[in-house]
PAZAPA-4460 file (N, C-alpha, C; in steps of 0.05 Angstrom, whole numbers, plus 32768, in hexadecimal, padded with zeros to 4 digits):
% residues 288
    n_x    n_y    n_z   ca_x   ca_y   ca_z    c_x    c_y    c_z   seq   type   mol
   824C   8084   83C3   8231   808E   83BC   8220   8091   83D6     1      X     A
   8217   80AA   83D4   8203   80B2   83ED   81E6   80A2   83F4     2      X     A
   81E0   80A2   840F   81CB   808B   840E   81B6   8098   83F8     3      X     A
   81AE   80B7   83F9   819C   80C4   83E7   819C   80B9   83CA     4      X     A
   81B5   80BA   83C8   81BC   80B5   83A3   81B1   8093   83A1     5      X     A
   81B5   8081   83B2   81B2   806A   83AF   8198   8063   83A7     6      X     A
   8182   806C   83B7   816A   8078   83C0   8160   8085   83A2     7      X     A
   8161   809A   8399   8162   80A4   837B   8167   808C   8363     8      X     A
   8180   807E   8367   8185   8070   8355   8168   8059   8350     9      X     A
   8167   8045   836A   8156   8038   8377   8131   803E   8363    10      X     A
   8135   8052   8369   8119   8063   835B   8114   8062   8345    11      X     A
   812C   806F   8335   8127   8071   8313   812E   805B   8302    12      X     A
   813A   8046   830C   8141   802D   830D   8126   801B   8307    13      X     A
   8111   8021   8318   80FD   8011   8320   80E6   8022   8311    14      X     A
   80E6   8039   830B   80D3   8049   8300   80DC   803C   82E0    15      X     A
   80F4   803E   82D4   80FF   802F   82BC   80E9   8016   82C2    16      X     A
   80F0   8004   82CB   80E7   7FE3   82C6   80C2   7FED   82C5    17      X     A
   80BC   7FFF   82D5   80A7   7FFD   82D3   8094   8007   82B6    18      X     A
   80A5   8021   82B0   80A3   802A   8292   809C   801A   828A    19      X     A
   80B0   8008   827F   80B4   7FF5   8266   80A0   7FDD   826A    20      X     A
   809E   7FDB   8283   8080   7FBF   8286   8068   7FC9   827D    21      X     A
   8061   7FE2   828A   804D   7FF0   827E   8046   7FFD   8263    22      X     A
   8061   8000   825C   805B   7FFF   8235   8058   7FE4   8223    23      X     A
   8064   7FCC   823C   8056   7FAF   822F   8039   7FB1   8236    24      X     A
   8031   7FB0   8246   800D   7FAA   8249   8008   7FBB   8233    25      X     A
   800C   7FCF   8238   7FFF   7FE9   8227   8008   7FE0   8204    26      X     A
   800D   7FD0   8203   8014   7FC5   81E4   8006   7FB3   81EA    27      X     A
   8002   7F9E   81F4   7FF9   7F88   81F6   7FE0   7F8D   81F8    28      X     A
   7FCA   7FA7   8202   7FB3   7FAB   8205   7FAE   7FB4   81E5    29      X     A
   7FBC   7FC4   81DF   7FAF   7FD2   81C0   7FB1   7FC6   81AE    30      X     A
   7FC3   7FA5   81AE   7FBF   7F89   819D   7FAB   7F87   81A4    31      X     A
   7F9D   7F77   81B7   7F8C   7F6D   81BE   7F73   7F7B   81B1    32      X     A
   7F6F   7F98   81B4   7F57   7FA8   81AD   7F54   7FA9   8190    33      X     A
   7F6A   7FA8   8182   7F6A   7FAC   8167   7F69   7F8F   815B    34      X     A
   7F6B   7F7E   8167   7F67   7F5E   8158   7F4D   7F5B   8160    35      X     A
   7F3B   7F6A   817A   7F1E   7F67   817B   7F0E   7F6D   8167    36      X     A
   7F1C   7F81   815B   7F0F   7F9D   814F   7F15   7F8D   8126    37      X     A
   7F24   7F79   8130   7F30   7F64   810F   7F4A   7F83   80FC    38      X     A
   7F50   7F8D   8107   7F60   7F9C   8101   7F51   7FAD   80F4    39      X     A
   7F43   7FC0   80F4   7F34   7FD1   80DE   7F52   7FF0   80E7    40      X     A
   7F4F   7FEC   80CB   7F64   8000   80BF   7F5E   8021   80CB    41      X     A
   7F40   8023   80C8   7F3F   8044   80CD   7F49   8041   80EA    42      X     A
   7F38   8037   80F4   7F47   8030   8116   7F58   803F   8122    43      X     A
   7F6F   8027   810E   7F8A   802A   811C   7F99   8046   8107    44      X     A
   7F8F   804D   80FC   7F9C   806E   80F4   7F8D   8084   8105    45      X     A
   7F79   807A   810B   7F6F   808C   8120   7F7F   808F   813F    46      X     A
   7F8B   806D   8144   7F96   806B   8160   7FB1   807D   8155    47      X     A
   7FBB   8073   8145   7FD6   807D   8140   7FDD   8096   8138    48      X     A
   7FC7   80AA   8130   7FC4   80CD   8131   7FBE   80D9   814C    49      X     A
   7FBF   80CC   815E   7FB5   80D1   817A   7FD1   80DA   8187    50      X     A
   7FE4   80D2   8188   7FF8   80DF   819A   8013   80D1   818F    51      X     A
   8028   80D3   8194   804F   80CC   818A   804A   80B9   8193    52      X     A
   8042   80AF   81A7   8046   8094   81B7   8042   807F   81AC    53      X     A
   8021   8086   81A1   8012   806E   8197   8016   806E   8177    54      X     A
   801F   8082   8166   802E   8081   814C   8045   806F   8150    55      X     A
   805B   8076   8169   8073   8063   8169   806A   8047   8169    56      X     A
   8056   8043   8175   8050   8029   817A   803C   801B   815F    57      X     A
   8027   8023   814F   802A   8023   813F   8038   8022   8125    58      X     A
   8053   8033   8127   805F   8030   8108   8077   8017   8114    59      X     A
   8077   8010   8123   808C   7FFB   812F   8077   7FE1   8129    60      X     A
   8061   7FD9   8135   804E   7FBF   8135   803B   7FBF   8128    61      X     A
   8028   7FD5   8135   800B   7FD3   8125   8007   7FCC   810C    62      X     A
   8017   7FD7   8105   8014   7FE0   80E2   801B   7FBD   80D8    63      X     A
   8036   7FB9   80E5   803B   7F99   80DE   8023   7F8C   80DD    64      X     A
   8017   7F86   80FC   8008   7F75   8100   7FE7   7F75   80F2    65      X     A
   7FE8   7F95   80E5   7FC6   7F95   80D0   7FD4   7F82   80BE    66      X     A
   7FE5   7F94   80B5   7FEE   7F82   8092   7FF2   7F5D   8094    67      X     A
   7FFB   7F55   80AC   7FFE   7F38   80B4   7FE8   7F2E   80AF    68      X     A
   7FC8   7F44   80C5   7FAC   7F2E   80C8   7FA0   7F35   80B4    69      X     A
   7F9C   7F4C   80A7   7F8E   7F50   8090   7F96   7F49   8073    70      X     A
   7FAA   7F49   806F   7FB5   7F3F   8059   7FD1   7F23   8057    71      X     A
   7FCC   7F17   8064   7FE6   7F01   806E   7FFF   7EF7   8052    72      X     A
   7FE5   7EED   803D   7FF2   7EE5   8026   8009   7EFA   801C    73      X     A
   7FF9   7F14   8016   8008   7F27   8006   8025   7F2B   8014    74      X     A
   8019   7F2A   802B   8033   7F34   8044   8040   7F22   804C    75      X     A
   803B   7F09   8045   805B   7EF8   8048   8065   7EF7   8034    76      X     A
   8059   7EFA   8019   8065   7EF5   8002   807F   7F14   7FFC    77      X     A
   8074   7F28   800A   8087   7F44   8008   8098   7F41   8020    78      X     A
   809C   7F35   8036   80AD   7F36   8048   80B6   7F19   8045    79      X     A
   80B7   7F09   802F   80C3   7EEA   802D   80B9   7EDC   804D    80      X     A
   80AA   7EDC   8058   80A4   7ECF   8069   80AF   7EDB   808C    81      X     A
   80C5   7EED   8088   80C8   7EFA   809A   80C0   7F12   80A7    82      X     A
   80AC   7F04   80B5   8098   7F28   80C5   80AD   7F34   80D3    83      X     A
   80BD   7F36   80E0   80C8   7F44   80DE   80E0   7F59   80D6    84      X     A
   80DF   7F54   80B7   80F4   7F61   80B1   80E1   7F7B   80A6    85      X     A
   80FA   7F8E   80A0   80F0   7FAA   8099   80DE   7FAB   807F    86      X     A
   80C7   7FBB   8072   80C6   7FBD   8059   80C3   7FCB   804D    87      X     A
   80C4   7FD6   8037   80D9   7FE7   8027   80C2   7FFE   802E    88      X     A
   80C7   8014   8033   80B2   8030   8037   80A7   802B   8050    89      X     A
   80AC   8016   8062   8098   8013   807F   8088   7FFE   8081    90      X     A
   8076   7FF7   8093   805F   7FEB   8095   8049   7FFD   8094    91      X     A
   8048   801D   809C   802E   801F   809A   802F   8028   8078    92      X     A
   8043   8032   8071   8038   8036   804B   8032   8016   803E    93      X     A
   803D   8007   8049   8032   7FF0   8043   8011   7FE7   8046    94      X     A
   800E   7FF3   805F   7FEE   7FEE   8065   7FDA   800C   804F    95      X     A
   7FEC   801A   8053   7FD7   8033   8040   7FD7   8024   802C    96      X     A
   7FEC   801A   801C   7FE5   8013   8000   7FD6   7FFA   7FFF    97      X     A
   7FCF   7FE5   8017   7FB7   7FD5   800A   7FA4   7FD7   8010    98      X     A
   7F9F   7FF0   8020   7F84   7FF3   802C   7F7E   8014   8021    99      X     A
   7F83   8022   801B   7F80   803D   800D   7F87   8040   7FEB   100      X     A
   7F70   804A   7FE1   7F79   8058   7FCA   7F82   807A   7FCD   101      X     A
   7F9B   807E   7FBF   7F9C   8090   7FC0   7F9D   80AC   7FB5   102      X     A
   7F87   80A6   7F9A   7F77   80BA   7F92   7F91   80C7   7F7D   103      X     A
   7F8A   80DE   7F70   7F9A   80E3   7F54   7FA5   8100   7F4B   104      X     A
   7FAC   8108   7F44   7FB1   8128   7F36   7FB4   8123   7F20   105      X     A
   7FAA   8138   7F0E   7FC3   813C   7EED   7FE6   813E   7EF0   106      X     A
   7FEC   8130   7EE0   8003   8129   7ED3   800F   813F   7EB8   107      X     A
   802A   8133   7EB7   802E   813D   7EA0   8027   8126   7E86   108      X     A
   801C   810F   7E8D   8010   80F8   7E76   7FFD   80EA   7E82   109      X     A
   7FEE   80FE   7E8E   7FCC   80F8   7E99   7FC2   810E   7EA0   110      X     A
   7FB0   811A   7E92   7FA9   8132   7E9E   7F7E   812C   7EA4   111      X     A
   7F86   8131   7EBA   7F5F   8139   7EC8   7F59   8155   7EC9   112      X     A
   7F41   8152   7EC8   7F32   816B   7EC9   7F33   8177   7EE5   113      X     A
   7F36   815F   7EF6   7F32   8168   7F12   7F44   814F   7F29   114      X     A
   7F4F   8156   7F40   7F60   814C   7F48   7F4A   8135   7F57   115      X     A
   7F50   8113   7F5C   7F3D   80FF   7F71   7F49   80FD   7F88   116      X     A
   7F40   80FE   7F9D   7F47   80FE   7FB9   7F4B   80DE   7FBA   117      X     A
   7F5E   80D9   7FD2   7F5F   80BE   7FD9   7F4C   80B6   7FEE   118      X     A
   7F46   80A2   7FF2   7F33   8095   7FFA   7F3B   8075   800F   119      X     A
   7F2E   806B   801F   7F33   8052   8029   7F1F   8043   8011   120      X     A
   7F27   8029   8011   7F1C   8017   7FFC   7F13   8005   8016   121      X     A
   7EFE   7FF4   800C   7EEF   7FDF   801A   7EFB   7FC5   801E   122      X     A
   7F0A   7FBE   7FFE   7F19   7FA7   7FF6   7F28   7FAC   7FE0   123      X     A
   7F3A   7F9D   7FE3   7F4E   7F9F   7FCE   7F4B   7F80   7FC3   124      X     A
   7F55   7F78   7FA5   7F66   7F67   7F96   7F7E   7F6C   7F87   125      X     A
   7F9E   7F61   7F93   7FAF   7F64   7F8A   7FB1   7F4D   7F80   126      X     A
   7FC5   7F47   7F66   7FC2   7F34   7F56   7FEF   7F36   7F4D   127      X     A
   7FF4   7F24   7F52   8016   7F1E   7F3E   800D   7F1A   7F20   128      X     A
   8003   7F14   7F1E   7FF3   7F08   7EFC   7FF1   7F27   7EEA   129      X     A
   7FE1   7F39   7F05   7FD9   7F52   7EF5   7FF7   7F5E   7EFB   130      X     A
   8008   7F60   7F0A   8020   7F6A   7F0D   8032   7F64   7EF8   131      X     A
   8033   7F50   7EE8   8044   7F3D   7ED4   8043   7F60   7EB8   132      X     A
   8024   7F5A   7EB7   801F   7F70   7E9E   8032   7F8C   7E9B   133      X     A
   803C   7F95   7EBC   8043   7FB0   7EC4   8059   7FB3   7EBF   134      X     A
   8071   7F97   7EB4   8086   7F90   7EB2   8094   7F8F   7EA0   135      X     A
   80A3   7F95   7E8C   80B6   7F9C   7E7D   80BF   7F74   7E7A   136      X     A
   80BD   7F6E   7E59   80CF   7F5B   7E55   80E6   7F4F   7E67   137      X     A
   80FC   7F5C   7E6B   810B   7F53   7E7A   810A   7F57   7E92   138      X     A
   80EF   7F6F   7EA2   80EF   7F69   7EBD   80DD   7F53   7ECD   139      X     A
   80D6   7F3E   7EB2   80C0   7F2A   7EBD   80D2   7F19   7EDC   140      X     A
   80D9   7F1C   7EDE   80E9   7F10   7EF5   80DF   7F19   7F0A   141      X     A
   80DB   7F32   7F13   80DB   7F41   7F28   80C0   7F35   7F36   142      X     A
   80B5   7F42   7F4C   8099   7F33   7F52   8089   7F4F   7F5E   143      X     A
   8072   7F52   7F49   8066   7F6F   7F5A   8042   7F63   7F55   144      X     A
   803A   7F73   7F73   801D   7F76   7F6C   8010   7F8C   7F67   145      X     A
   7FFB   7F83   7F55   7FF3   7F9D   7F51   7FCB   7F9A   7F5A   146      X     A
   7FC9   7FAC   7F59   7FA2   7FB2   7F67   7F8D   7FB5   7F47   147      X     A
   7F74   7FA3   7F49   7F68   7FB5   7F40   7F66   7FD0   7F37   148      X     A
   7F64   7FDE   7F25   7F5A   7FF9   7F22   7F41   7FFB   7F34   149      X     A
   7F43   8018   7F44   7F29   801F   7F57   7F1E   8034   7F41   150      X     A
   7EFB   802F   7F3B   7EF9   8040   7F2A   7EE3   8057   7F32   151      X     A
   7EEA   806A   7F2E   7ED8   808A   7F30   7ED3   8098   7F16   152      X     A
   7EBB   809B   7F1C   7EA9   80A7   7F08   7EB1   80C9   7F0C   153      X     A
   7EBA   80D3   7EEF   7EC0   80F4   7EED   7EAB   80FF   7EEB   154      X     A
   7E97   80F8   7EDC   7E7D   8103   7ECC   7E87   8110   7EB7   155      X     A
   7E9D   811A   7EAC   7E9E   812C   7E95   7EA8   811E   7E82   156      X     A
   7EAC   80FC   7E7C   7EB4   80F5   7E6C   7E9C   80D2   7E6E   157      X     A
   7EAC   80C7   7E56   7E97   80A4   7E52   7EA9   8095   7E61   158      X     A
   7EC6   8093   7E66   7ED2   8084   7E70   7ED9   8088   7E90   159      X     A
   7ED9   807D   7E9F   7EDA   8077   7EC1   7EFB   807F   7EBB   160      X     A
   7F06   808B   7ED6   7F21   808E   7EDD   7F21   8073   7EF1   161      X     A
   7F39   8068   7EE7   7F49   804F   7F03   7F61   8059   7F02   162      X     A
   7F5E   8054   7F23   7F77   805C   7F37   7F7B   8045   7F3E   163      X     A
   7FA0   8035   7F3F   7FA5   801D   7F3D   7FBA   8021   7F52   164      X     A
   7FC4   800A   7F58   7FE8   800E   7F6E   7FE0   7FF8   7F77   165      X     A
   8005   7FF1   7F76   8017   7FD6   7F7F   8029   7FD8   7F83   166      X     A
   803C   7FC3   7F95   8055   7FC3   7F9F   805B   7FAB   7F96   167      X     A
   807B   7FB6   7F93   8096   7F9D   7F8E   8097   7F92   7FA5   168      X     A
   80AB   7F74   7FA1   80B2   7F6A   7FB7   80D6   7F6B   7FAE   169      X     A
   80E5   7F73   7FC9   810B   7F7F   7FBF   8102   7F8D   7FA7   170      X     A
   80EC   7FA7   7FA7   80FE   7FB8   7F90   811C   7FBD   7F92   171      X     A
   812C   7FCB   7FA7   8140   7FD1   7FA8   8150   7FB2   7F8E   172      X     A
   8149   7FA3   7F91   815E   7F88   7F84   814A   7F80   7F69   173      X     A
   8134   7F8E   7F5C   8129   7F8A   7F48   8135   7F95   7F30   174      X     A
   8126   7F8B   7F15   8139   7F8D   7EFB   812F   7FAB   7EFD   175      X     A
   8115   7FA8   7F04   80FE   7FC8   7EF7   8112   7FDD   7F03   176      X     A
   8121   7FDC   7F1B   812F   7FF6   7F28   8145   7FFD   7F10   177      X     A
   8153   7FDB   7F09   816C   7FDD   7EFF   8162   7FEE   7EE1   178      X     A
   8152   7FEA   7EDE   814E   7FF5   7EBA   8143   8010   7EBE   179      X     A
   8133   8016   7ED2   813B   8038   7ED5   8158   8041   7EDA   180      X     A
   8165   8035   7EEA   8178   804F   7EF2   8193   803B   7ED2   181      X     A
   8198   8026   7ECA   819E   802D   7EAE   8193   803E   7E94   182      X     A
   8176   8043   7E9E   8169   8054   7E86   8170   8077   7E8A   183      X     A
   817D   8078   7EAB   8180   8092   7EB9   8168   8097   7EBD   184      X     A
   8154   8090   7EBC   8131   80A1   7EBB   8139   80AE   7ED4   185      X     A
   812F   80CB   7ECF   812E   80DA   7EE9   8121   80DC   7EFA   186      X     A
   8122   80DF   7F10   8101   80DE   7F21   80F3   80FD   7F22   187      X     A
   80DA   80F0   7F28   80C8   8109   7F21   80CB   8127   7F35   188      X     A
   80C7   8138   7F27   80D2   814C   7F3B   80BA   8155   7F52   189      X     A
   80A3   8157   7F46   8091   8158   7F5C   807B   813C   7F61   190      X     A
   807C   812A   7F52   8063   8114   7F5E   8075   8102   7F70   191      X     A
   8064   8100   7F8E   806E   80EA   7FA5   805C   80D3   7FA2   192      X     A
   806A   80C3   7FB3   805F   80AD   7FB7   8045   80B1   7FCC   193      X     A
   8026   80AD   7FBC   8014   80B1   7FDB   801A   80A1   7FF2   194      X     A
   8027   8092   7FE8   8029   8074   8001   803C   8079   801F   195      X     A
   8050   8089   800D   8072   8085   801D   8077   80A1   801F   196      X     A
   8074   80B3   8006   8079   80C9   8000   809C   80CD   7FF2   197      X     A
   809D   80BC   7FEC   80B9   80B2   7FDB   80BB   80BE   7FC4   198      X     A
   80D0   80C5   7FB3   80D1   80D2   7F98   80C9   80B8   7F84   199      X     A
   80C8   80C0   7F71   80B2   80AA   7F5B   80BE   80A9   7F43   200      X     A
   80C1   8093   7F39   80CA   809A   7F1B   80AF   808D   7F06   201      X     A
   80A6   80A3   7EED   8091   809F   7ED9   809C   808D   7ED3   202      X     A
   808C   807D   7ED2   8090   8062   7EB9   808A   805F   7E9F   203      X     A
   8079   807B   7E9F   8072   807A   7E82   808E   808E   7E6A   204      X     A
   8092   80A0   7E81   80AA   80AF   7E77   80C7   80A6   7E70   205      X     A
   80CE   8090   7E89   80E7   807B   7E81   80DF   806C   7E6F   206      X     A
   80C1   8066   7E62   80C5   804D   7E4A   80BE   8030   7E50   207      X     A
   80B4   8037   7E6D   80B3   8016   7E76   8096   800E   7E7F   208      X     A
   8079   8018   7E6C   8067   800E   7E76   8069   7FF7   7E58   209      X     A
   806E   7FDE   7E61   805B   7FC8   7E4F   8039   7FCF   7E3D   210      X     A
   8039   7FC2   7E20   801E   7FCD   7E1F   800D   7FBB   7E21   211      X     A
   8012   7FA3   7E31   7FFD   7F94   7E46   7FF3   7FA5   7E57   212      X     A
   8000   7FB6   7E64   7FF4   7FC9   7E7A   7FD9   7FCD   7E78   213      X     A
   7FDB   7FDB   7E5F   7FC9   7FEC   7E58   7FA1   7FCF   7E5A   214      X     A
   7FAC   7FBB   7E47   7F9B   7FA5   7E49   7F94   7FA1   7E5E   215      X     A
   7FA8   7F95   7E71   7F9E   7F8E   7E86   7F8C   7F9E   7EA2   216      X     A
   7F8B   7FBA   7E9B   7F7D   7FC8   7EA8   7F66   7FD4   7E9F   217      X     A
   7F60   7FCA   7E7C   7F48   7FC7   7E74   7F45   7FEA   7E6D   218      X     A
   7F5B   7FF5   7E5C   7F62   8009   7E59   7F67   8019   7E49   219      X     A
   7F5E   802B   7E35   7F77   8035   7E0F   7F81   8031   7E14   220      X     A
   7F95   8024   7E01   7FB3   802B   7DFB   7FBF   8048   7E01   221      X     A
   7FCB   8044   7E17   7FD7   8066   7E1B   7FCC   8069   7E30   222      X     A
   7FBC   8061   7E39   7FAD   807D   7E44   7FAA   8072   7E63   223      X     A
   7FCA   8071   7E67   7FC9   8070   7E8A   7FDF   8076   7E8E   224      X     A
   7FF1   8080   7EA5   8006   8089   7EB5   8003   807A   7ECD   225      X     A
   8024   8076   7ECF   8024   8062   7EF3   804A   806E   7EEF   226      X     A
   804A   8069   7F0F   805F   8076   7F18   806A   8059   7F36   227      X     A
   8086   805F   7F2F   808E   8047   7F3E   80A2   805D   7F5A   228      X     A
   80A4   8052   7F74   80B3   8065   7F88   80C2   8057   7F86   229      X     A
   80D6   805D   7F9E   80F7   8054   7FA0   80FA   8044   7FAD   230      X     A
   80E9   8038   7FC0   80DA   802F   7FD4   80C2   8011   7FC0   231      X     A
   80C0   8013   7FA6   80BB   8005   7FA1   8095   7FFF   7FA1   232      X     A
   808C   801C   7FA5   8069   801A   7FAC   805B   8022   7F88   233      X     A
   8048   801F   7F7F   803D   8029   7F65   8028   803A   7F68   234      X     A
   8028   8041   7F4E   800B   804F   7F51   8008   8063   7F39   235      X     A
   7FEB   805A   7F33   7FE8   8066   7F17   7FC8   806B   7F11   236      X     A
   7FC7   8074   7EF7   7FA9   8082   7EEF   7FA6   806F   7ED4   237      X     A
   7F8F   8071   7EC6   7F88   806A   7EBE   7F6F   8070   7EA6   238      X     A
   7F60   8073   7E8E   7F4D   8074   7E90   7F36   8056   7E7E   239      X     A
   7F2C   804A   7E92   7F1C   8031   7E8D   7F03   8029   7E73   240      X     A
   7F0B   8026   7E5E   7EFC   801E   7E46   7EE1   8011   7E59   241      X     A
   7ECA   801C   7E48   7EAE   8009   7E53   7EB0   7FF4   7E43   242      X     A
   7EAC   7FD9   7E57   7EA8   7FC0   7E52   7E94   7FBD   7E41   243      X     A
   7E92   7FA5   7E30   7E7D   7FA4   7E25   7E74   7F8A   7E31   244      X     A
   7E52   7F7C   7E2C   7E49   7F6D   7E35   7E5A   7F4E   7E3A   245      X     A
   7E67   7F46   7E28   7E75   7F2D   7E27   7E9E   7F30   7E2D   246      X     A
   7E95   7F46   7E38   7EB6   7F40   7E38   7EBC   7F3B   7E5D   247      X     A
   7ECB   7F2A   7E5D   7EDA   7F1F   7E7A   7EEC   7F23   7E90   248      X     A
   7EEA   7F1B   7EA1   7F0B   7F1C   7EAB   7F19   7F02   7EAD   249      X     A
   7F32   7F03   7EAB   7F43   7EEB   7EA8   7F3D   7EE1   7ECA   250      X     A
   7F38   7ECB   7EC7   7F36   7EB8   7EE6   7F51   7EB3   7EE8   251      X     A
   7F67   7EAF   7EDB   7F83   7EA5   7EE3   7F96   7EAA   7EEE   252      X     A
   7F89   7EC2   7EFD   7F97   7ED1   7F16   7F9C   7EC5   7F22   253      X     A
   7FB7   7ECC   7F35   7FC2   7EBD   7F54   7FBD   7EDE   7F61   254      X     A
   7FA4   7EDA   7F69   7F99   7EFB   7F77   7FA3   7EFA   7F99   255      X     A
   7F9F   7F0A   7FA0   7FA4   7F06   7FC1   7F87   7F24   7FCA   256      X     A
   7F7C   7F12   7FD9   7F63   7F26   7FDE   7F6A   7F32   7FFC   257      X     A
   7F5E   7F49   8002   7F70   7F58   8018   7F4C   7F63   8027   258      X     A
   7F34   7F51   8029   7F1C   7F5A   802D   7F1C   7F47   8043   259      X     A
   7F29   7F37   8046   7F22   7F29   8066   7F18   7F04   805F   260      X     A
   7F22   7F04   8045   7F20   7EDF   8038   7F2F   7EE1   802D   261      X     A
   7F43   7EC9   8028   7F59   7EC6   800F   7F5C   7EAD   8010   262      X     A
   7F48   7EA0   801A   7F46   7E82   8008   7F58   7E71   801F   263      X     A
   7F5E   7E7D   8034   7F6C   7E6F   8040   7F61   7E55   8065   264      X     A
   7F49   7E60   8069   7F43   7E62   807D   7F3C   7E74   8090   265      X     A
   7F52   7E89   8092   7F4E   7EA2   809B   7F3C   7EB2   809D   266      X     A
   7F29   7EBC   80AD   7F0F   7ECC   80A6   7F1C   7EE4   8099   267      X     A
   7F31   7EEF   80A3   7F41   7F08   80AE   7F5A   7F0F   809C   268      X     A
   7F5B   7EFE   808D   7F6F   7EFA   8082   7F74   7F0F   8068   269      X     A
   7F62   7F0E   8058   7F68   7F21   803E   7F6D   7F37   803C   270      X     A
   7F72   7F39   8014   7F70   7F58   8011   7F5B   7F5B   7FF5   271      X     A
   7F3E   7F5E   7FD9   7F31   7F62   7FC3   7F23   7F77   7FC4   272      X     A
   7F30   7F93   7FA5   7F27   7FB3   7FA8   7F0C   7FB9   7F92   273      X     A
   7EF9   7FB9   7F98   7EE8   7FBE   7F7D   7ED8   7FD9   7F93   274      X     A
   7ED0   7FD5   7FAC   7EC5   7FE4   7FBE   7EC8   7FFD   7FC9   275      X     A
   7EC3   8013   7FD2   7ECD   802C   7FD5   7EB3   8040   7FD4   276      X     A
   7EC5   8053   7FE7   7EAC   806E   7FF6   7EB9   8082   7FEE   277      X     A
   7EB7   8096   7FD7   7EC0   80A6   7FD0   7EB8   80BD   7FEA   278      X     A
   7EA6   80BA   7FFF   7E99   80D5   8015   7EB2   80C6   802B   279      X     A
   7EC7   80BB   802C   7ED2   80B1   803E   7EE7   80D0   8044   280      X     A
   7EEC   80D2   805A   7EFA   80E7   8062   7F13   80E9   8075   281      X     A
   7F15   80CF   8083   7F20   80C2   8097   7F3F   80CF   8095   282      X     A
   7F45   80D9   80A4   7F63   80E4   80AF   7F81   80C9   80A3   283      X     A
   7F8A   80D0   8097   7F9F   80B7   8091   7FBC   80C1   809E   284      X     A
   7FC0   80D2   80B1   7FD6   80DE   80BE   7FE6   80C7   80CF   285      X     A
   7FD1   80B0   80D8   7FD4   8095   80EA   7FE9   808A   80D8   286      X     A
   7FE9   808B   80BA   7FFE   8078   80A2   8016   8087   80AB   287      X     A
   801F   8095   80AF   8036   80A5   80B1   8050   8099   80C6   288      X     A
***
């Protein structure tokens, strides 16, 4: 080898080590800024629409580390305690679905007058308790959460539309997968998953909405559609009976609040959805 070549080698050798140190700081700074910042969600879809670099870096950590500080409970309970293992559709469809609603179209067994745009939500409440309802007799086993209904006013009718969504924990190893693909239910040919963008199977069309569902989302009989992905994310419509003065909600929830309290200590910690800015417009290309 020529002294030149040695010299060359020497170079790109050392330009390498230096790369890779400088993509640690440079990670280690945009932790730092984003734990200043308590992880706010629009943020980091804003950092992460900015250029490949900072998406790579992003759909590899960021996304982990919101879902870790903002919602801890939900997110050890869906990764069994291991942050780092993979989860099912990503981390950032993970973060869209507890921090975004994602708004609605007509159906072929929901039909609107007019399509709702998705929106960022303020707070979420996911609940296993309200997940139990979504579940089929024999798939009480499985473990899913499900959200509050977010509710928007149509004006052309008495009843409020809710827009609802939850995720399994191992759909892939749940009964609910096993009793679609024994029922054959087909997947839908055009509704995706807003979360993942995954194919979806109706749940109302395979036969498998429970008519707790309908109760527990404070709802007619009938008169909602939810769709499950492959990937294991939910999401459904709704339309919300007005309450009357004395009626309740069940306290006997094991809720997990995703607003920044969950009862744990944590200022930072949660995820509870009643809140929402329908003028919200914020770019969600950062989830991707």
């Amino acid at each position: 080898m020529s002294a030149h070549q040695r010299v060359r080698l020497r170079t790109a050798a050392s330009g390498g080590s230096g790369s890779q140190e400088s993509d640690f700081f440079n990670e280690r700074v945009l932790l730092l800024v984003m734990e200043s910042m308590n992880w706010d969600v629009q943020v980091l879809c804003r950092t992460a629409a900015c250029c490949r670099l900072l998406r790579a870096m992003a759909k590899r950590l960021l996304w982990r580390k919101l879902c870790l500080f903002r919602a801890p409970r939900i997110t050890e309970t869906l990764s069994n305690g291991v942050h780092s293992s993979r989860m099912g559709g990503g981390w950032p469809a993970l973060a869209k679905l507890l921090f975004f609603c994602g708004g609605c179209e007509s159906t072929r067994n929901f039909v609107l007058s007019r399509p709702k745009p998705g929106h960022f939500v303020t707070e979420s409440r996911f609940s296993k308790t309200s997940g139990k309802s979504f579940l089929m007799k024999r798939c009480r086993g499985d473990l899913l959460f499900v959200s509050d209904p977010c509710e928007h006013r149509l004006g052309d009718r008495e009843d409020d539309l809710g827009v609802f969504r939850g995720v399994f924990r191992g759909f892939r190893e749940s009964r609910t997968r096993a009793c679609l693909i024994a029922r054959q239910a087909a997947l839908e040919e055009r509704e995706r998953c807003p979360y993942c963008g995954a194919r979806v199977w109706s749940m109302m069309t395979a036969g498998l909405v429970p008519k707790n569902a309908a109760k527990r989302l404070g709802s007619h009989d009938g008169a909602l559609e939810y769709f499950v992905c492959v990937n294991g994310h939910l999401h459904g419509t709704c339309w919300l009976a007005p309450l009357s003065s004395d009626e309740g909600v069940n306290g006997d929830d094991e809720e997990y609040a995703m607003d920044g309290s969950d009862g744990t200590g944590n200022s930072s910690g949660g995820v509870t959805t009643d809140g929402y800015d329908d003028d919200l417009t914020f770019n969600t290309n950062g989830f991707r």
